[in-house]
mmCIF entry with sequence, helices, sheets and N, C-alpha, C, O atoms, coordinates in Angstrom:
data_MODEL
# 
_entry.id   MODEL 
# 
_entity.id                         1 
_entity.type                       polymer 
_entity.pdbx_number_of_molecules   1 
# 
_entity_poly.entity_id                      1 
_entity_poly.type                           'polypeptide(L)' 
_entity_poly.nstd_linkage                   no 
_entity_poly.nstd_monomer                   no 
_entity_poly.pdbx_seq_one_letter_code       
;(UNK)(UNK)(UNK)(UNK)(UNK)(UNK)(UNK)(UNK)(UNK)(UNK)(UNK)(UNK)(UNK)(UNK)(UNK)(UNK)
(UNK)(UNK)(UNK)(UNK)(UNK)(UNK)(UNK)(UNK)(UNK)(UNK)(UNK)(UNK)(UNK)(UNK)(UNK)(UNK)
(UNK)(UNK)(UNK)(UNK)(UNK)(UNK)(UNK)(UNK)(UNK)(UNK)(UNK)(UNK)
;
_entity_poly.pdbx_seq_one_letter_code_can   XXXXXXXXXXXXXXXXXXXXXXXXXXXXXXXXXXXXXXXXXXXX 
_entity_poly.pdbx_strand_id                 A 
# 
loop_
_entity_poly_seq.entity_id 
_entity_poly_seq.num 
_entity_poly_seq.mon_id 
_entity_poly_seq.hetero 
1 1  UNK n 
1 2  UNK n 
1 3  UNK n 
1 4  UNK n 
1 5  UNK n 
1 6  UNK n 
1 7  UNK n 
1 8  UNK n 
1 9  UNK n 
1 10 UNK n 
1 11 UNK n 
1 12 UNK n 
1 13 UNK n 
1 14 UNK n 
1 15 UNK n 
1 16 UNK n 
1 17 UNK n 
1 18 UNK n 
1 19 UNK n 
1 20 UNK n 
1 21 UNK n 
1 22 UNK n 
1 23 UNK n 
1 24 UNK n 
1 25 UNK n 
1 26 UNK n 
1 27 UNK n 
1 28 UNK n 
1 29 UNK n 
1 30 UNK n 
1 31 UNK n 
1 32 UNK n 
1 33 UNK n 
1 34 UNK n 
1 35 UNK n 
1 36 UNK n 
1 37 UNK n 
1 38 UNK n 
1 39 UNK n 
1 40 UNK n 
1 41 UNK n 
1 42 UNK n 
1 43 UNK n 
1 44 UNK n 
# 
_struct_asym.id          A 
_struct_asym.entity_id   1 
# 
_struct_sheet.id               AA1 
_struct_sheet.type             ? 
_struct_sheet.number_strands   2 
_struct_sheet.details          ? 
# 
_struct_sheet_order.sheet_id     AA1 
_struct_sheet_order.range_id_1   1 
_struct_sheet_order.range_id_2   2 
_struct_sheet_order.offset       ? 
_struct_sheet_order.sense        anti-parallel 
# 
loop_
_struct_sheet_range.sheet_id 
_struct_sheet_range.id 
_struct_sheet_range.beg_label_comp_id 
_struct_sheet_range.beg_label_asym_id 
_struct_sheet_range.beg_label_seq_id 
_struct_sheet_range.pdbx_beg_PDB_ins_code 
_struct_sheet_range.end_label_comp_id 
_struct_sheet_range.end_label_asym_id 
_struct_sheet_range.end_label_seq_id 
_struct_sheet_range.pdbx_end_PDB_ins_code 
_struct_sheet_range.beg_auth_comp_id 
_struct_sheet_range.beg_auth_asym_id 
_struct_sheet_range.beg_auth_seq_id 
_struct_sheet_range.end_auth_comp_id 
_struct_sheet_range.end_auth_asym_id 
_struct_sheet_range.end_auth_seq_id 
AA1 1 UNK A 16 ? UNK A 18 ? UNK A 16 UNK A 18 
AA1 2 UNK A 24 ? UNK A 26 ? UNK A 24 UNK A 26 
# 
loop_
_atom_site.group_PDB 
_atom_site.id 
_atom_site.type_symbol 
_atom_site.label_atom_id 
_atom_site.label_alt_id 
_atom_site.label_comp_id 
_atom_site.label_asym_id 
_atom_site.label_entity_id 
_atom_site.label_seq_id 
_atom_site.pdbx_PDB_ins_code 
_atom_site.Cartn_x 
_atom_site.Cartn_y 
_atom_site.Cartn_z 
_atom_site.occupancy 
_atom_site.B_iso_or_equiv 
_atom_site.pdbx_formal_charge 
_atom_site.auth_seq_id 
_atom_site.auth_comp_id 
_atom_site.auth_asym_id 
_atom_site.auth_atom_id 
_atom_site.pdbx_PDB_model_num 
ATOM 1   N N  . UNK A 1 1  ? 0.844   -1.169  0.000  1.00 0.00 ? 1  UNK A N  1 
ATOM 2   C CA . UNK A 1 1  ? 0.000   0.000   0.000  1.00 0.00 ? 1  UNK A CA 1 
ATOM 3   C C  . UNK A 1 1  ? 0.892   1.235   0.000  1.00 0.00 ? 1  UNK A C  1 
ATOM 4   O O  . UNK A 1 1  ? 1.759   1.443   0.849  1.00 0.00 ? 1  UNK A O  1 
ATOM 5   N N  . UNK A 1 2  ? 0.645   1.927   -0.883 1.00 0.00 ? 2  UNK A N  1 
ATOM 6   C CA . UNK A 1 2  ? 1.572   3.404   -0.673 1.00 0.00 ? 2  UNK A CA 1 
ATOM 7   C C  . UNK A 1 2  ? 1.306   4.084   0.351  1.00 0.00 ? 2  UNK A C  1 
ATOM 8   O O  . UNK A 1 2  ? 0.132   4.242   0.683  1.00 0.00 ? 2  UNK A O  1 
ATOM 9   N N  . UNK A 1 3  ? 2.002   4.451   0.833  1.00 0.00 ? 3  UNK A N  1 
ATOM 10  C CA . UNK A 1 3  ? 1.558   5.955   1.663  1.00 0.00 ? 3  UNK A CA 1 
ATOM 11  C C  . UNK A 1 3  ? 0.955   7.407   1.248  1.00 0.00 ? 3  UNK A C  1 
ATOM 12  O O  . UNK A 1 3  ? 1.137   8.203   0.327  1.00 0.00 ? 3  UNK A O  1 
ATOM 13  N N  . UNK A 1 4  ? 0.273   7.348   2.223  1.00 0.00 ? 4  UNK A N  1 
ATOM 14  C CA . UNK A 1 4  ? -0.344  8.958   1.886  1.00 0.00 ? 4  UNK A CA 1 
ATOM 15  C C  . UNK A 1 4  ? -0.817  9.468   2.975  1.00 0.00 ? 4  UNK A C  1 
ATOM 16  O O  . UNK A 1 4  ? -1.344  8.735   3.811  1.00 0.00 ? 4  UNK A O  1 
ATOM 17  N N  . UNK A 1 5  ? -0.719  10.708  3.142  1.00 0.00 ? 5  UNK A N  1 
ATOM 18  C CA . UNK A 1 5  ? -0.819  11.499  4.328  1.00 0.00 ? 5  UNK A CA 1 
ATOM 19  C C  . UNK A 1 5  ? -2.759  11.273  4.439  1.00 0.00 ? 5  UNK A C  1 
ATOM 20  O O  . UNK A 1 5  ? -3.516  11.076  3.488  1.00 0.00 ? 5  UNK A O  1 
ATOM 21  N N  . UNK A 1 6  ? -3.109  11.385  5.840  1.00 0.00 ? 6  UNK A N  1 
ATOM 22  C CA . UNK A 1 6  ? -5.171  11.634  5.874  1.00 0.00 ? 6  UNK A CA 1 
ATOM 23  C C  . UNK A 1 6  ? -5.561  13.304  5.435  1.00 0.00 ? 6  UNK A C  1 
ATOM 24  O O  . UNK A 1 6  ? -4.884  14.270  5.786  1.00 0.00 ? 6  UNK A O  1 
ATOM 25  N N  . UNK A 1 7  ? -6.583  13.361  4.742  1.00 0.00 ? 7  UNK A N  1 
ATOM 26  C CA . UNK A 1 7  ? -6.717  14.227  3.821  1.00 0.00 ? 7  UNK A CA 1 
ATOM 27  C C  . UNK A 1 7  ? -8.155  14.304  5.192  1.00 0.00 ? 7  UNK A C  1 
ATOM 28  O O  . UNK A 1 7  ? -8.631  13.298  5.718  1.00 0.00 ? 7  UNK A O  1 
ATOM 29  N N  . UNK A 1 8  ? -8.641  15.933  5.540  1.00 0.00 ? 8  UNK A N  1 
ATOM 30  C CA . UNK A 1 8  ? -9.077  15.750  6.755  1.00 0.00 ? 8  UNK A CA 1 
ATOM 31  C C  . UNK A 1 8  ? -11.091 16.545  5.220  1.00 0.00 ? 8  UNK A C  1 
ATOM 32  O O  . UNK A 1 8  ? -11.153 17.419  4.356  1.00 0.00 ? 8  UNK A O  1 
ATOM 33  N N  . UNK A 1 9  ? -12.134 15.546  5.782  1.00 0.00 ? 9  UNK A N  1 
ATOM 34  C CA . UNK A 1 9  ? -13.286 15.868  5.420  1.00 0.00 ? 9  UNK A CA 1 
ATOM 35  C C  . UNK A 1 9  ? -13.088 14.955  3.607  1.00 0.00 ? 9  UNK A C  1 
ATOM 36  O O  . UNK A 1 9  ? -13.791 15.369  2.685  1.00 0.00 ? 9  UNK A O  1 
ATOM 37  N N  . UNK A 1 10 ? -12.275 13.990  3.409  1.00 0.00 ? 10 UNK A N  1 
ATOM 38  C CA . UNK A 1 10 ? -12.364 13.199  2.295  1.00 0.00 ? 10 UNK A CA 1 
ATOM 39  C C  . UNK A 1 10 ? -12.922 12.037  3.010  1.00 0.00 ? 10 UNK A C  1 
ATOM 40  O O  . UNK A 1 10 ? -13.305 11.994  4.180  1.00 0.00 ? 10 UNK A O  1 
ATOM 41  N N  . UNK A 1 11 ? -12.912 11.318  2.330  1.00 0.00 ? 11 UNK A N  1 
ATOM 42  C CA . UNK A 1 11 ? -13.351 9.234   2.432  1.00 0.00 ? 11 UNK A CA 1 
ATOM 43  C C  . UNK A 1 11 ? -12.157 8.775   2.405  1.00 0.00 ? 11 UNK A C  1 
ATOM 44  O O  . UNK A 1 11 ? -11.376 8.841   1.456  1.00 0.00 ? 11 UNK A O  1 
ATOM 45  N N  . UNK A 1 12 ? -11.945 8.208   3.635  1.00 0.00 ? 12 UNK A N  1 
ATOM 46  C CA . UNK A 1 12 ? -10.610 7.097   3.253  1.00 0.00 ? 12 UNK A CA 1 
ATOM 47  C C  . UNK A 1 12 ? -10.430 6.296   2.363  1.00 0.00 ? 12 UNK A C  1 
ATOM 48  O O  . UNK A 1 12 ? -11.515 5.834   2.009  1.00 0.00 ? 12 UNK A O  1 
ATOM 49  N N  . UNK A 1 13 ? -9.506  5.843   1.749  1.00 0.00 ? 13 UNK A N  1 
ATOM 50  C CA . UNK A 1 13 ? -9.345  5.077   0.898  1.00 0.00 ? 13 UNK A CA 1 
ATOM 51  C C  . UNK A 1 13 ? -9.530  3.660   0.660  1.00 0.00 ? 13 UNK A C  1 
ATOM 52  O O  . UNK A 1 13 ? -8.834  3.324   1.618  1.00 0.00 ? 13 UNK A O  1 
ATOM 53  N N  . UNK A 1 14 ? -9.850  2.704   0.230  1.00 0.00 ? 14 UNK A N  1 
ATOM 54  C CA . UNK A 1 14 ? -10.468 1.686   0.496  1.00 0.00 ? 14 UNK A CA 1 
ATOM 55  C C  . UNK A 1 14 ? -9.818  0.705   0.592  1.00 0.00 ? 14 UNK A C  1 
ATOM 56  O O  . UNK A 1 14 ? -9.855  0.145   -0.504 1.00 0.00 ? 14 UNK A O  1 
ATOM 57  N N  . UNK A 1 15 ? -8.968  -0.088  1.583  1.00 0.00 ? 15 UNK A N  1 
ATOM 58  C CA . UNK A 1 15 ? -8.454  -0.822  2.378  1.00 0.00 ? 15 UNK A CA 1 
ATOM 59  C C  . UNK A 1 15 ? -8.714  -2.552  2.098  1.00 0.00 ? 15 UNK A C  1 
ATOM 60  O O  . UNK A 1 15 ? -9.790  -2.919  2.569  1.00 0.00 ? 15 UNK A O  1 
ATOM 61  N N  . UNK A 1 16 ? -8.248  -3.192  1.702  1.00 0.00 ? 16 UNK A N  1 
ATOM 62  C CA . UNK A 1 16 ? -8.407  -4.645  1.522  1.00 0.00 ? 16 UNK A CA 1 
ATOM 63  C C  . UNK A 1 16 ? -7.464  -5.592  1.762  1.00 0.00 ? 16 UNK A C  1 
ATOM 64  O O  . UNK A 1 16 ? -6.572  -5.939  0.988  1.00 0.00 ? 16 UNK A O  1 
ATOM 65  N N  . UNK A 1 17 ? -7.777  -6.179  3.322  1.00 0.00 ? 17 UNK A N  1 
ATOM 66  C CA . UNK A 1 17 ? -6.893  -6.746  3.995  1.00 0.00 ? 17 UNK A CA 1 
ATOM 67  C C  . UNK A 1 17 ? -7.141  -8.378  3.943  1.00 0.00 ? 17 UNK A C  1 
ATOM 68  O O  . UNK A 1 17 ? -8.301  -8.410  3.531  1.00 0.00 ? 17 UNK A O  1 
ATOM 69  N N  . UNK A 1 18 ? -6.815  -9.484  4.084  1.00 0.00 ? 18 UNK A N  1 
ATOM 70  C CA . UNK A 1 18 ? -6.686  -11.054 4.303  1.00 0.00 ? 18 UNK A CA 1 
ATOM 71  C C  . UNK A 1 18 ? -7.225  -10.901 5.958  1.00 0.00 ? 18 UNK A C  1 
ATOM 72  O O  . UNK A 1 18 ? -6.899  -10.093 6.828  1.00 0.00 ? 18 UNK A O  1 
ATOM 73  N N  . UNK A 1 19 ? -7.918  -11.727 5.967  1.00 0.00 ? 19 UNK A N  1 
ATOM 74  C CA . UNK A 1 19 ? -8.513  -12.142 7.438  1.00 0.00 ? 19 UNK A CA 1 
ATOM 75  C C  . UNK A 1 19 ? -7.525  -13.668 7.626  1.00 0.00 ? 19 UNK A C  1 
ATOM 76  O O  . UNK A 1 19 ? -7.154  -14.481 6.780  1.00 0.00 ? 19 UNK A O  1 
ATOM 77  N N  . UNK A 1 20 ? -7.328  -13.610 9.057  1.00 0.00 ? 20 UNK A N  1 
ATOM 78  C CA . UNK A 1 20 ? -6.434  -14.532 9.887  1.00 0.00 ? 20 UNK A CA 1 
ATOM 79  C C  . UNK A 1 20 ? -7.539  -15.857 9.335  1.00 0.00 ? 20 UNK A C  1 
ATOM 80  O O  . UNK A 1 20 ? -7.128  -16.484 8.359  1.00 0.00 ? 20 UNK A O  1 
ATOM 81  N N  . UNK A 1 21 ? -8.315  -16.100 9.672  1.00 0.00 ? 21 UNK A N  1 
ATOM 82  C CA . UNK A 1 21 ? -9.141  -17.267 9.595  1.00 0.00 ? 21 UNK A CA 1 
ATOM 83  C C  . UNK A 1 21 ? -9.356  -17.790 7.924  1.00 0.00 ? 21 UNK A C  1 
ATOM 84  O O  . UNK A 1 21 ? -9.394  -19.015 7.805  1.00 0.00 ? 21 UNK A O  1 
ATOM 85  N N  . UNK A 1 22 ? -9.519  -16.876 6.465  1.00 0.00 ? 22 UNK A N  1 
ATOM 86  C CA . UNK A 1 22 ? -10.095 -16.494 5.293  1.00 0.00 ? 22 UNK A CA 1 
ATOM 87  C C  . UNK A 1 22 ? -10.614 -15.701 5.099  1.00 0.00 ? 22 UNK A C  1 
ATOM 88  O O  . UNK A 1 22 ? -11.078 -14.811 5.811  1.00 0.00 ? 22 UNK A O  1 
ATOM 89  N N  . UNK A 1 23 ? -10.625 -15.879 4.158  1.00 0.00 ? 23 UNK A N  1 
ATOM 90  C CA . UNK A 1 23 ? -11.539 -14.471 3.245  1.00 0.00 ? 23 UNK A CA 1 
ATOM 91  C C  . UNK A 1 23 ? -10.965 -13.169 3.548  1.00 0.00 ? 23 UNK A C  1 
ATOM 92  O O  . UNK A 1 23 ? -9.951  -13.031 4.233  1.00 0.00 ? 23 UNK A O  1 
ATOM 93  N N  . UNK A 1 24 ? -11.636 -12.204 3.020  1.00 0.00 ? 24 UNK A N  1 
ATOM 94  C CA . UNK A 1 24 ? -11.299 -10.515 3.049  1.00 0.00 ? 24 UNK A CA 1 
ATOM 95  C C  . UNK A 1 24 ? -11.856 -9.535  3.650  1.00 0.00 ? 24 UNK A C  1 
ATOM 96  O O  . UNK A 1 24 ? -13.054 -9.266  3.554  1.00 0.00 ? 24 UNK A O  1 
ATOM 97  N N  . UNK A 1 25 ? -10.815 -8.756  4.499  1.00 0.00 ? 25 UNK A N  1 
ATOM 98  C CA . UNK A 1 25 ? -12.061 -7.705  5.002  1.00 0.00 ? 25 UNK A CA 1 
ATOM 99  C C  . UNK A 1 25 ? -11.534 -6.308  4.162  1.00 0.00 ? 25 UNK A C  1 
ATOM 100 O O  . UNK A 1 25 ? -10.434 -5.938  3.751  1.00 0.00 ? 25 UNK A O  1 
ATOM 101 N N  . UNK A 1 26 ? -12.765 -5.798  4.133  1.00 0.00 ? 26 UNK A N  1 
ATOM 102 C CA . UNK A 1 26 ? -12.911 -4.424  3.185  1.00 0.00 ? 26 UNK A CA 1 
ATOM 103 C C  . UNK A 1 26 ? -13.398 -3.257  3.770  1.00 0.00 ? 26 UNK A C  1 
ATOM 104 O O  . UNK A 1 26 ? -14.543 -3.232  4.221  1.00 0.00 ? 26 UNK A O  1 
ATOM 105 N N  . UNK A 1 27 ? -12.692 -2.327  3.814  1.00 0.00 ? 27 UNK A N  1 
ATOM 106 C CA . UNK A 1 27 ? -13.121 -0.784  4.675  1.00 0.00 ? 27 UNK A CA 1 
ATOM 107 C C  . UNK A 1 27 ? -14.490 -1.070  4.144  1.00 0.00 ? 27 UNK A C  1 
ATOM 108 O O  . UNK A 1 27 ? -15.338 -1.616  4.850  1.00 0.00 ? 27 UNK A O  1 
ATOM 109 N N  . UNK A 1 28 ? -14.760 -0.634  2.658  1.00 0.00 ? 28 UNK A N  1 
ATOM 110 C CA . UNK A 1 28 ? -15.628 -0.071  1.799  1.00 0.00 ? 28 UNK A CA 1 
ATOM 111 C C  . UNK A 1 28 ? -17.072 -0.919  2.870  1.00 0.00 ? 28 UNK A C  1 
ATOM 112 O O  . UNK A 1 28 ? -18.085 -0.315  3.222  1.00 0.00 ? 28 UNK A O  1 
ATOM 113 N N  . UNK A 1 29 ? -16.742 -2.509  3.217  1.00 0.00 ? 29 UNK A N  1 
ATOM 114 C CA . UNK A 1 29 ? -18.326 -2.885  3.742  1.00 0.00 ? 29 UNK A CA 1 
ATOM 115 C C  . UNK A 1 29 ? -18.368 -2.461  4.978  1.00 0.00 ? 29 UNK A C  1 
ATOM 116 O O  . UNK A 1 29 ? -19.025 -3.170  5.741  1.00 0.00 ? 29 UNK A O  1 
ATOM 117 N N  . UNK A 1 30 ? -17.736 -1.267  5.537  1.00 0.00 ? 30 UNK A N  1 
ATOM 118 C CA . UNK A 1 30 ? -18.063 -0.977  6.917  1.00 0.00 ? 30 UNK A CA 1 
ATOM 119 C C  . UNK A 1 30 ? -18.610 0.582   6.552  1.00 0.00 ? 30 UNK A C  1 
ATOM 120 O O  . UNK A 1 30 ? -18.916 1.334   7.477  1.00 0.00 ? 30 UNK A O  1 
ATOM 121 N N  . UNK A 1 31 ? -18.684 0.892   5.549  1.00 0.00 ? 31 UNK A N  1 
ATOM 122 C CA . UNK A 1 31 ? -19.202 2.382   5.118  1.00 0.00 ? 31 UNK A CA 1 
ATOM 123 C C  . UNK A 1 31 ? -20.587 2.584   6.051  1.00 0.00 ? 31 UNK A C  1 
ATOM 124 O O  . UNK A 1 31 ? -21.586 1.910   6.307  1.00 0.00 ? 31 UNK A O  1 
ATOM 125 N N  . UNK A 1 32 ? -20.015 4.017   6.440  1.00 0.00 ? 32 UNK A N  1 
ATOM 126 C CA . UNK A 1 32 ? -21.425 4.683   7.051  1.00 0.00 ? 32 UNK A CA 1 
ATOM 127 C C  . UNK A 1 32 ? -21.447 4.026   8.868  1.00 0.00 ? 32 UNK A C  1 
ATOM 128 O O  . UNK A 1 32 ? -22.299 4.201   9.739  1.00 0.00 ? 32 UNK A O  1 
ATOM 129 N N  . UNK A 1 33 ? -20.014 3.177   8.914  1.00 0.00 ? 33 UNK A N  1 
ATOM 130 C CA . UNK A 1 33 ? -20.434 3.028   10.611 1.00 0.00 ? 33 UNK A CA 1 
ATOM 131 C C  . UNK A 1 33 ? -18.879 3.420   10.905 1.00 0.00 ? 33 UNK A C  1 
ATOM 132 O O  . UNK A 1 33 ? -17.933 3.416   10.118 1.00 0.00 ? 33 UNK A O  1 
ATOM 133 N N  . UNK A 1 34 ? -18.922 3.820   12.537 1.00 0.00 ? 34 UNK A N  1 
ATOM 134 C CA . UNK A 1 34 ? -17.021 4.283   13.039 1.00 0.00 ? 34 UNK A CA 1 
ATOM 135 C C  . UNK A 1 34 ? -16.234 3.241   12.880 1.00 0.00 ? 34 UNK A C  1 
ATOM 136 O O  . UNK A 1 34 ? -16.607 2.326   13.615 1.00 0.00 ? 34 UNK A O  1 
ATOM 137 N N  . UNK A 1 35 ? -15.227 2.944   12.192 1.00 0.00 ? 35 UNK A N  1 
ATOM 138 C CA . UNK A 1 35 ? -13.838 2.025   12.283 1.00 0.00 ? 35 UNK A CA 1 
ATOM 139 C C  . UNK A 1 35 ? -12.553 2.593   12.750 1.00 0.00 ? 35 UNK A C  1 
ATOM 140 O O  . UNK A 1 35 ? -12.103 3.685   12.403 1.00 0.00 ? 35 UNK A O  1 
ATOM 141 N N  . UNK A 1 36 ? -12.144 1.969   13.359 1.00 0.00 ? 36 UNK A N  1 
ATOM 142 C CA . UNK A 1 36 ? -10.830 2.256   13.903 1.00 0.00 ? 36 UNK A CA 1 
ATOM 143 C C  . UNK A 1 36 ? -10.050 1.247   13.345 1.00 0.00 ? 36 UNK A C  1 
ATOM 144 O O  . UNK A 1 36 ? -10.303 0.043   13.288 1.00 0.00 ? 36 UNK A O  1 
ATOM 145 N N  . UNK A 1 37 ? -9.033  1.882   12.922 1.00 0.00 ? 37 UNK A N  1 
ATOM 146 C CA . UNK A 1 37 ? -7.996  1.188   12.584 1.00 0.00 ? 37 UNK A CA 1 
ATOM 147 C C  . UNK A 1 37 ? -6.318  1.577   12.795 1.00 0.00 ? 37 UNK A C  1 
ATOM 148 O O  . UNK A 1 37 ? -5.791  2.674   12.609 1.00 0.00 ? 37 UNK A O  1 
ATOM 149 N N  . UNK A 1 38 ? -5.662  0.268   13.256 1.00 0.00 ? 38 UNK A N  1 
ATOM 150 C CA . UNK A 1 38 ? -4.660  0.360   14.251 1.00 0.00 ? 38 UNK A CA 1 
ATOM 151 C C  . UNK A 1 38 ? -3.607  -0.448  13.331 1.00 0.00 ? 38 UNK A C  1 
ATOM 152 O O  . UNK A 1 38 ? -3.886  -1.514  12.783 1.00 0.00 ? 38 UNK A O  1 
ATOM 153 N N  . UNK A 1 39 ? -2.418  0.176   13.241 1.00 0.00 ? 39 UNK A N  1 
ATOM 154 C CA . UNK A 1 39 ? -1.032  -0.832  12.483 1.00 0.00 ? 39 UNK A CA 1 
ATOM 155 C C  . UNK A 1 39 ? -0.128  -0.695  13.261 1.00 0.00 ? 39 UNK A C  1 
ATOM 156 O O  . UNK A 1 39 ? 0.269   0.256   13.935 1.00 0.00 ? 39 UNK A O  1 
ATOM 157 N N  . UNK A 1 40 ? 0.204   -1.772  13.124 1.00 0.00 ? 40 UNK A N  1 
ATOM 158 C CA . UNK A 1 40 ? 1.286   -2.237  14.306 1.00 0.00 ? 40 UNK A CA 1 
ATOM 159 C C  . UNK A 1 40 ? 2.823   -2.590  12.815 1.00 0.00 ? 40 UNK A C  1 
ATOM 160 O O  . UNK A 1 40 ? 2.929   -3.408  11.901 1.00 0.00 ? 40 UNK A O  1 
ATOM 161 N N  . UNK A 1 41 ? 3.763   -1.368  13.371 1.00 0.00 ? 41 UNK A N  1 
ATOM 162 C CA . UNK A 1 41 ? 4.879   -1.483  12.298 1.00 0.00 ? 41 UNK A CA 1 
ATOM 163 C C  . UNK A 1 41 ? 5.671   -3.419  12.849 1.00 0.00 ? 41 UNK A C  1 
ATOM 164 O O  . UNK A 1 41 ? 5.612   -4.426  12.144 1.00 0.00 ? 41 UNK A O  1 
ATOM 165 N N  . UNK A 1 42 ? 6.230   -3.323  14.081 1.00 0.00 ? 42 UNK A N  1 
ATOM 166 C CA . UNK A 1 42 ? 7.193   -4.811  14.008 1.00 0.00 ? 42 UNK A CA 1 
ATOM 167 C C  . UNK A 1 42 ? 6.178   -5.281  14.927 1.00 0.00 ? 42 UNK A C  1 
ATOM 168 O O  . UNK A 1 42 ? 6.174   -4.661  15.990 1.00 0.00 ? 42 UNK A O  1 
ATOM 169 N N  . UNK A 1 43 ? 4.976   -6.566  14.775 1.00 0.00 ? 43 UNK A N  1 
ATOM 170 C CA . UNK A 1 43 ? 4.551   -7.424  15.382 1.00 0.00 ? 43 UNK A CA 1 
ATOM 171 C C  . UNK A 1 43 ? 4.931   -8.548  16.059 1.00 0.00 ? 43 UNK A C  1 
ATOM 172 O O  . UNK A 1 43 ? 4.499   -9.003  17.118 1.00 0.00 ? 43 UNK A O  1 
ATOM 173 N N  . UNK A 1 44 ? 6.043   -9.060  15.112 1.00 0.00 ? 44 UNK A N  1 
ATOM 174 C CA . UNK A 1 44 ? 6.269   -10.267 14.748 1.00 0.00 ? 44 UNK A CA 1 
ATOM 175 C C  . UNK A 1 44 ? 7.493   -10.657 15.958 1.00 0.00 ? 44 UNK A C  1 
ATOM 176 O O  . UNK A 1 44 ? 8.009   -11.774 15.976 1.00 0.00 ? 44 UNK A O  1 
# 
């Protein structure tokens, strides 16, 4: 994912991550409710 600075009163950009278990999670199907989202640079 490139970087880009938050652009403040736009739509975030639409996010498509691998779920631990399958399948995909997608900003875009959480539209219209609060998400938080948290990155963790060294997890591992």
């Amino acid at each position: 994912m490139k970087r880009q600075p938050a652009e403040v009163d736009r739509p975030a950009p639409d996010i498509d991550l691998p779920r631990a278990g399958g399948g995909r999670w997608r900003l875009a199907d959480h539209r219209g409710r609060p998400v938080m989202l948290v990155f963790h640079r060294h997890l591992a």
